[in-house]
Backbone as numpy.savetxt, mean C-alpha at the origin, in Angstrom:
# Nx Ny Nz CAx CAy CAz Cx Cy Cz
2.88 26.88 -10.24 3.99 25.97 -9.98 3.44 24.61 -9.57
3.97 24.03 -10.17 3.35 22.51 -9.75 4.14 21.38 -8.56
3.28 20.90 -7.97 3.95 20.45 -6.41 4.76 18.92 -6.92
5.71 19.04 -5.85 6.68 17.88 -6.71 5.76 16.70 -5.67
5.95 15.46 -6.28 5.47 14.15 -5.70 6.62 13.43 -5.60
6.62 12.52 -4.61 7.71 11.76 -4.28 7.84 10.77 -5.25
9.12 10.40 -5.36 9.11 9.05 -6.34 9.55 8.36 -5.46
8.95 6.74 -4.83 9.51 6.27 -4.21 10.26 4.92 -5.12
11.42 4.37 -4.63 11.90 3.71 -5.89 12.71 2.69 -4.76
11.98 1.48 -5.65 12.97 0.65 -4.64 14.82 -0.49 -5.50
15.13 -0.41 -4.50 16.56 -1.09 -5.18 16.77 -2.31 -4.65
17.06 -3.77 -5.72 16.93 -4.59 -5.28 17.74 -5.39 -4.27
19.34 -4.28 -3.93 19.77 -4.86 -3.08 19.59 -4.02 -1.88
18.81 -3.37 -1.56 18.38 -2.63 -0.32 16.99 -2.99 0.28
17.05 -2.90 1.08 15.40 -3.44 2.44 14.56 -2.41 2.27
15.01 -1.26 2.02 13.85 0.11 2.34 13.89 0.84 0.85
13.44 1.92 1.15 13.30 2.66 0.02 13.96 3.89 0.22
14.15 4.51 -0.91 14.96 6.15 -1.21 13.68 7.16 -1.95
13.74 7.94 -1.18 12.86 9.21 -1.45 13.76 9.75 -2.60
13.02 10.18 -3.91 13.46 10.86 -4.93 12.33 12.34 -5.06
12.75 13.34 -4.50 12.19 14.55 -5.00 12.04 14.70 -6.59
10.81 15.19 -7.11 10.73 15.40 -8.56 11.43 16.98 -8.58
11.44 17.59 -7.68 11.42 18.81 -7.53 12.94 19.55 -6.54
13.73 20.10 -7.08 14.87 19.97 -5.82 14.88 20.97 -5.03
13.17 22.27 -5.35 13.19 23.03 -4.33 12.39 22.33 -3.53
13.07 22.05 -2.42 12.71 21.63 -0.97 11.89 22.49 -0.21
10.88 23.27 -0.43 9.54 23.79 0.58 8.96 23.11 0.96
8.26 23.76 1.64 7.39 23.30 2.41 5.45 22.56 1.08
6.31 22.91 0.37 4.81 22.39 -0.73 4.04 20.80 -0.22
3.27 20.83 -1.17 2.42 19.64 -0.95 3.64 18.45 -1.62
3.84 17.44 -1.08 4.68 16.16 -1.45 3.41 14.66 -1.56
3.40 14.23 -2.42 2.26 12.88 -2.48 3.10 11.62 -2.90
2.72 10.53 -2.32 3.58 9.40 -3.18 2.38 9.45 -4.46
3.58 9.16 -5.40 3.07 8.75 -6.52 2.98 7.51 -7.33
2.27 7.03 -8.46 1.68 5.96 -8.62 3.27 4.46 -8.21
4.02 4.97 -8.49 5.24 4.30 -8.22 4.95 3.42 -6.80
5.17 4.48 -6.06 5.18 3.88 -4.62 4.11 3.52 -3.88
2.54 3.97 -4.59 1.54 2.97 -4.52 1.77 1.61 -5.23
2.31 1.76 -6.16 2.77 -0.17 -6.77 3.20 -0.58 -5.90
4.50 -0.06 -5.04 5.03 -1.12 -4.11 4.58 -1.08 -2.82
4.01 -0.38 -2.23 2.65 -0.55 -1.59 2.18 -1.84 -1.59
1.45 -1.69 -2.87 0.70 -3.14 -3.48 0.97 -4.04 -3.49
2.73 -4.27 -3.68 3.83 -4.97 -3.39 4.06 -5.65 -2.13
4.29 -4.92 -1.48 4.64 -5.38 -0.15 3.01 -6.11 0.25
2.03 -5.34 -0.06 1.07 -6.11 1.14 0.38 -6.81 -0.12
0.63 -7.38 -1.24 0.13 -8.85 -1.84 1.27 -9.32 -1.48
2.63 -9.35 -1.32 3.68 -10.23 -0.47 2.84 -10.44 0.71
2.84 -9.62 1.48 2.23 -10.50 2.92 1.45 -10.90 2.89
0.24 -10.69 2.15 -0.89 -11.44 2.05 -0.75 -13.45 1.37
0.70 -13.09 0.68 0.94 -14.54 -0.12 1.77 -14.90 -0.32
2.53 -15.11 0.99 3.90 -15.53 1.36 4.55 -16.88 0.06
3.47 -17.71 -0.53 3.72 -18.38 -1.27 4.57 -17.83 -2.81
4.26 -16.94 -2.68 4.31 -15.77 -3.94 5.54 -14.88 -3.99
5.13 -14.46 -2.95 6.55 -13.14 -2.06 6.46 -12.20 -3.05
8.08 -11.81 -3.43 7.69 -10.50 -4.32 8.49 -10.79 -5.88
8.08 -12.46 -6.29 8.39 -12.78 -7.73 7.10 -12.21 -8.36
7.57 -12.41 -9.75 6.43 -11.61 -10.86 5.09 -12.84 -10.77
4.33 -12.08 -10.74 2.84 -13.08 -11.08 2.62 -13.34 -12.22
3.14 -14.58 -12.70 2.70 -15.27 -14.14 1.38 -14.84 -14.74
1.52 -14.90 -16.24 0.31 -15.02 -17.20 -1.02 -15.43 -17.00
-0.69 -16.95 -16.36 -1.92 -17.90 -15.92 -2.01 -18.02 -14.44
-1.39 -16.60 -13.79 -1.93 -16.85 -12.37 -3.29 -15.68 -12.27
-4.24 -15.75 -12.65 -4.96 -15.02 -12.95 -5.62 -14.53 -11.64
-5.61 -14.95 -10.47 -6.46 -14.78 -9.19 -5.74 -13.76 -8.37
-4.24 -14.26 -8.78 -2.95 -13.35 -8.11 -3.05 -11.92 -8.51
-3.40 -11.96 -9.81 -3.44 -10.71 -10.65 -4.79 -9.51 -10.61
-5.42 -10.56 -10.19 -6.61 -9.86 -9.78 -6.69 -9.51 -8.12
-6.22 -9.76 -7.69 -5.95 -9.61 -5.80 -5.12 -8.40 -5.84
-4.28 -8.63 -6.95 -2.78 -7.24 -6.53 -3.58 -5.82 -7.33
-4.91 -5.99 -8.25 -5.40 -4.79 -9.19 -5.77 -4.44 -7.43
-6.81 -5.20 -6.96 -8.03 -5.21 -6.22 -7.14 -4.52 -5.16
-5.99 -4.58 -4.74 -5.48 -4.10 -3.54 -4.31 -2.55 -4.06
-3.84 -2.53 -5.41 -3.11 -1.55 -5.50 -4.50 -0.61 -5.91
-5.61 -0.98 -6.50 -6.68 0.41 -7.07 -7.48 1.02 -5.00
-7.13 0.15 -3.82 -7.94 0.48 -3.44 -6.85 1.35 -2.18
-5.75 1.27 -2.99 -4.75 1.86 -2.04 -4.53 3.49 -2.57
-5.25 3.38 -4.00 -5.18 4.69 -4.45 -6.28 5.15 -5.34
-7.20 5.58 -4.82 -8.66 5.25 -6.20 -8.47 6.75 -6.39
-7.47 7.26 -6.93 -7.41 8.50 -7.43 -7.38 10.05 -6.85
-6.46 9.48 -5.36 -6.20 10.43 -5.00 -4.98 10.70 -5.08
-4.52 11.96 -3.76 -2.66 12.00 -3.37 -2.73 11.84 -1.89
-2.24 10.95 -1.63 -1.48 10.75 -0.31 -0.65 11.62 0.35
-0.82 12.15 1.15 0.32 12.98 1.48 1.48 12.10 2.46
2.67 12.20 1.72 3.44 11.54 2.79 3.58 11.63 3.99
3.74 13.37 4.71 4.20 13.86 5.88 2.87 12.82 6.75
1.45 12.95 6.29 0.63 12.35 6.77 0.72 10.67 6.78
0.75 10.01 5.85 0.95 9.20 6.38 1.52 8.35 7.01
3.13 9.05 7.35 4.19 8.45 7.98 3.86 8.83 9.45
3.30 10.23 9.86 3.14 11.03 11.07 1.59 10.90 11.75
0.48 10.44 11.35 -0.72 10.49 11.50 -1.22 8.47 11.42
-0.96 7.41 12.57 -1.30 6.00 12.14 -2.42 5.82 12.02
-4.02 6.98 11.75 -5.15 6.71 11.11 -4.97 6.37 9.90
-4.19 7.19 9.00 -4.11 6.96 7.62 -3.80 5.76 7.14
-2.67 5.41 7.63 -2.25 3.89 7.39 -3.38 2.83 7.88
-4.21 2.72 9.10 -5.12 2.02 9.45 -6.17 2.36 8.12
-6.88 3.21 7.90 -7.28 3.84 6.75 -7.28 3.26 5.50
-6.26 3.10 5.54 -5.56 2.52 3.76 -5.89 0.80 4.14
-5.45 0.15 5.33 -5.67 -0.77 5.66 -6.82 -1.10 5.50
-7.95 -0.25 5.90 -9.60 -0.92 6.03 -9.60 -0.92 4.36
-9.29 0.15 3.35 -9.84 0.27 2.25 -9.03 -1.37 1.33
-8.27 -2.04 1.80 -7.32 -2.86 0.96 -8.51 -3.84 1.63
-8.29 -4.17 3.09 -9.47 -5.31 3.35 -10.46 -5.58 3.03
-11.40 -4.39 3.02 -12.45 -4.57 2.65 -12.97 -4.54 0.81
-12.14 -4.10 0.52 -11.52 -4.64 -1.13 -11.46 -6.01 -1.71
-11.00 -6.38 -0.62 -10.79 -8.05 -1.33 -11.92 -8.76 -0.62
-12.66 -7.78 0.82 -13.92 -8.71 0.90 -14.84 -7.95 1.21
-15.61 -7.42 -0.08 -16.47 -6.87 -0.76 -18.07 -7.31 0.71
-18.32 -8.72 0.50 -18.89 -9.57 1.25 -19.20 -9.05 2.68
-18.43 -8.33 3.30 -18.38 -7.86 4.50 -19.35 -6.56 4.73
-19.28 -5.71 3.71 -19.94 -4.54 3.28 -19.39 -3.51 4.52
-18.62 -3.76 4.85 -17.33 -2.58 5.88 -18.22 -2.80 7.00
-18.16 -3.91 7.76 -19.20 -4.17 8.88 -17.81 -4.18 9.64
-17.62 -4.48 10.89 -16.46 -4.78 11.91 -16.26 -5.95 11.81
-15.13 -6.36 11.85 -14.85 -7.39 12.16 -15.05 -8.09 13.43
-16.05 -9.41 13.54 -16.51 -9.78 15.18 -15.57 -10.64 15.72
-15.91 -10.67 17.21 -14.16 -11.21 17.75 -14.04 -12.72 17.34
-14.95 -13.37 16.70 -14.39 -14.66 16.11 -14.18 -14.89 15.15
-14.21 -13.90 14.56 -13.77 -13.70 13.06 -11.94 -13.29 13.32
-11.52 -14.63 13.59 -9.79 -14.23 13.73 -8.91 -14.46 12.65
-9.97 -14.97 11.81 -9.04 -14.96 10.37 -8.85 -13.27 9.31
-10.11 -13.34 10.04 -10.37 -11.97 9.12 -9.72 -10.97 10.10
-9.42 -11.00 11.51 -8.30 -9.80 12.28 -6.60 -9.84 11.54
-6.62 -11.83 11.81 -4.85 -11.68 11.63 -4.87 -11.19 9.68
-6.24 -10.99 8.82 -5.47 -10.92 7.64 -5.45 -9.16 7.77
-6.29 -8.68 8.65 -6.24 -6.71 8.85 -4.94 -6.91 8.85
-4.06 -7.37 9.89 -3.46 -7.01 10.48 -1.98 -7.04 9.52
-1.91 -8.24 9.29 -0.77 -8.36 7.77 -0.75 -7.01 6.81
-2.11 -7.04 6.36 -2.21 -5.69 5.66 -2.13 -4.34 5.99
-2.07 -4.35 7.48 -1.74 -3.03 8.30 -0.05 -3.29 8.82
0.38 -4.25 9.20 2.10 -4.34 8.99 2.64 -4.17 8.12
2.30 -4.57 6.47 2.84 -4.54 5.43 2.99 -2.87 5.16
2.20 -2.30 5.68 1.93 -1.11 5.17 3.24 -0.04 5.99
2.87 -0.89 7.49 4.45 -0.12 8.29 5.94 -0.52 7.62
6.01 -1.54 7.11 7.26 -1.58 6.50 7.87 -0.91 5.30
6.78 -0.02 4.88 7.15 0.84 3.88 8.04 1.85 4.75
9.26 1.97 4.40 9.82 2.76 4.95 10.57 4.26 4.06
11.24 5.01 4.49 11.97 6.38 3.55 13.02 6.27 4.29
């Protein structure tokens, strides 16, 4: 039997999101977001990352934009399953997902800590670790 994955789906006149079961027996099985709701994932935190941008489509010739949102939706999911219950109930995971998006877009760092004068590089964790709480069900 194969485990249902969440579809998370967003609607454009609503703030949050609606959980769609693939599956309408409700057990206790394994539940994962699926590639869907890693997009808007990706969504929300290249919005916060580029308030200039928000959440219109990234043009043809915005090529840097397009490459920031691969660089942050592949590192939000490099081919696993998320488990939801976990990451709504457990805030390592989400911190987690956070280091893997940061340190994504700065390769440069080589996953060193961030030092306390490095406050550009805290307040951009930190966007990318809020964006991530506003995913809501």
């Amino acid at each position: 039997m194969q485990s249902p994955c969440l579809a998370l789906t967003a609607a454009p006149d609503q703030a949050g999101f609606e959980i769609a079961l693939s599956n309408q027996n409700r057990s206790k099985s394994l539940q994962c977001i699926d590639a869907m709701g890693f997009e808007i994932m990706a969504d929300n935190v290249f919005a916060a990352l580029n308030l200039q941008v928000g959440h219109r489509k990234i043009r043809p010739e915005e090529i840097y934009y397009a490459a920031q949102w691969r660089t942050i939706r592949n590192a939000l999911d490099p081919n696993g399953c998320l488990l939801v219950e976990r990451f709504y109930w457990d805030p390592q995971v989400a911190d987690h997902l956070a280091d893997r998006v940061f340190y994504a877009l700065h390769p440069e760092l080589n996953w060193r800590k961030i030092r306390p004068h490095e406050v550009q590089y805290a307040r951009e964790w930190s966007i990318i670790r809020n964006a991530l709480i506003l995913i809501s069900f």
